[in-house]
N, C-alpha and C positions, 0 to 999 in steps of 0.2 A: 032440621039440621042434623048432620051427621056426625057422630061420636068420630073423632078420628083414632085408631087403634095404633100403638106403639109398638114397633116391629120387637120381637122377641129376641132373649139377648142371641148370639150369636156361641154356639158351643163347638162350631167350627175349629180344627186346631190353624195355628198359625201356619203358614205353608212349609217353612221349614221344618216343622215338627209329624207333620204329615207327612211331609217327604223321607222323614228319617223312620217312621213309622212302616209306610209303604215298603223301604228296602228292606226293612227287619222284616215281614210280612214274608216279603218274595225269599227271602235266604231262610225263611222258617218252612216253606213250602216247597221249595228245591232243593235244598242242600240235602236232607235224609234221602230223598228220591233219586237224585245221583250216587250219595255215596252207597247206596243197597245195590244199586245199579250193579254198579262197578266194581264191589267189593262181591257180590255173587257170581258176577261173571269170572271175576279172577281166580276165588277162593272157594264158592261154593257157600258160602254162611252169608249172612245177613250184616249188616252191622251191629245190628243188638246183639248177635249170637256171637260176633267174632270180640265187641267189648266185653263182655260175659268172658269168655274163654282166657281174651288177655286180661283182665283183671285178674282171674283166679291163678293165671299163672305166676304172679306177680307176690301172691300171697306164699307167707311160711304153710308150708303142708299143702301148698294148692284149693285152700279150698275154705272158702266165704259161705253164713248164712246164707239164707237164700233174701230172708226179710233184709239183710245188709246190702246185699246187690239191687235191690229192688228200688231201695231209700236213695242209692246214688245212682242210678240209672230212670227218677221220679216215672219207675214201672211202678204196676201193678201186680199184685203178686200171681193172681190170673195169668196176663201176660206171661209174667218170667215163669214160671208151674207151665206153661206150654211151650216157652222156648227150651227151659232143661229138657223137656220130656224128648223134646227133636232133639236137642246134643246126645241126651242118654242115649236114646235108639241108636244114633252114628257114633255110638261109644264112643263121645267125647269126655263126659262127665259120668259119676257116678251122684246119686242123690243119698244121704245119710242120716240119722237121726242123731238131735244135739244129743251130748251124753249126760251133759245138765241139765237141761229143758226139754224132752218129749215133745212138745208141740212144735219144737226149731227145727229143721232140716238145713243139711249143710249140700252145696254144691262142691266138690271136689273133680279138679281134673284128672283124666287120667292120662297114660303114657303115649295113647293116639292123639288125645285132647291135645295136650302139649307139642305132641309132633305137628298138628296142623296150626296150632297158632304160629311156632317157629316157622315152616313151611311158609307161611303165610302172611307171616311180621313187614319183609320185604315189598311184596304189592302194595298192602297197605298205607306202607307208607310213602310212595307213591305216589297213592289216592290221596292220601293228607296233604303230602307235597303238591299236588297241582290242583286241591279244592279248596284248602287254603293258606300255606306257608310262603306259595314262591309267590302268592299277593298281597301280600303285609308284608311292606318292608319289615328289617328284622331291626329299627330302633322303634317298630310300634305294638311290638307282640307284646310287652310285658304288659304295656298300660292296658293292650287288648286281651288277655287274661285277667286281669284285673277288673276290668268292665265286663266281662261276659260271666265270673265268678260273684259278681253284683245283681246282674240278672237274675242269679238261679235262687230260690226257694231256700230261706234260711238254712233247714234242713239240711236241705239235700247240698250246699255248698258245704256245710259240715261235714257232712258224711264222704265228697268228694276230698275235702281238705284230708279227714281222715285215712282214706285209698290211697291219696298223693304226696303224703307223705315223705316218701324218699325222694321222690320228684323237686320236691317243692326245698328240700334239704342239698339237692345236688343245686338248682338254682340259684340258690344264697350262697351257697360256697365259690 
């Protein structure tokens, strides 16, 4: 006689949750490859290099750690150590040492840097506007900020909360 074997539990997800998996997937896989796309052909920078540039512009003094950029952009420091070194070359930025900490570098914009963010602000947004704001109705952005600030890495929503600060203050008010 034959032992009859009990099918194994099933780790399948339910379809719905697969389905919403699948989409996150696909817009984890296209959306950076459009918006480099588009934002290189417009402006000439990458998107990691043109958020690089507009964050630091945004900053008192122009100019962030480099470990702080890195934390809310969950770079590597690698990585951004290779994108500064391309901004410095197209004298966008200048690279500095902390005046506390010797081992900190600071990335600081300078007066080209700024000029091509400015330059540049308009495209972009744009590109934000038709990748994703004019397809979220606008009574679903806040809960969709909300839920994508969920997704991200304790951390790094920190460190974002931190940069967004004024954002986040104009917001509320």
């Amino acid at each position: 006689m034959t032992a009859e074997v009990a099918p194994a539990p099933s780790t399948a997800l339910p379809a719905a949750e697969e389905l919403l998996w699948r989409r996150f997937s696909a817009v984890l896989s296209t959306v950076p490859a459009s918006l480099d796309e588009q934002l290189r052909a417009a402006t000439g920078l990458n998107h990691f290099q043109y958020t690089v540039l507009d964050a630091l512009s945004h900053q008192e003094g122009r100019r962030l750690q480099l470990a702080q950029i890195a934390r809310a952009h969950e770079s590597s420091l690698s990585r951004l150590s290779h994108s500064i070194t391309r901004l410095e070359n197209a004298g966008f930025v200048e690279r500095t040492t902390c005046d506390h900490d010797r081992r900190a570098s600071w990335a600081v914009l300078t007066d080209k840097g700024a000029e091509v963010v400015e330059r540049s602000r308009g495209e972009y947004t744009r590109i934000i506007r038709s990748t994703l704001l004019d397809r979220v109705p606008a009574e679903h952005r806040e809960a969709l900020t909300h839920l994508l600030t969920a997704l991200l890495p304790t951390e790094v929503a920190e460190q974002c909360s931190s940069l967004d600060a004024d954002l986040e203050a104009q917001v509320e008010a």
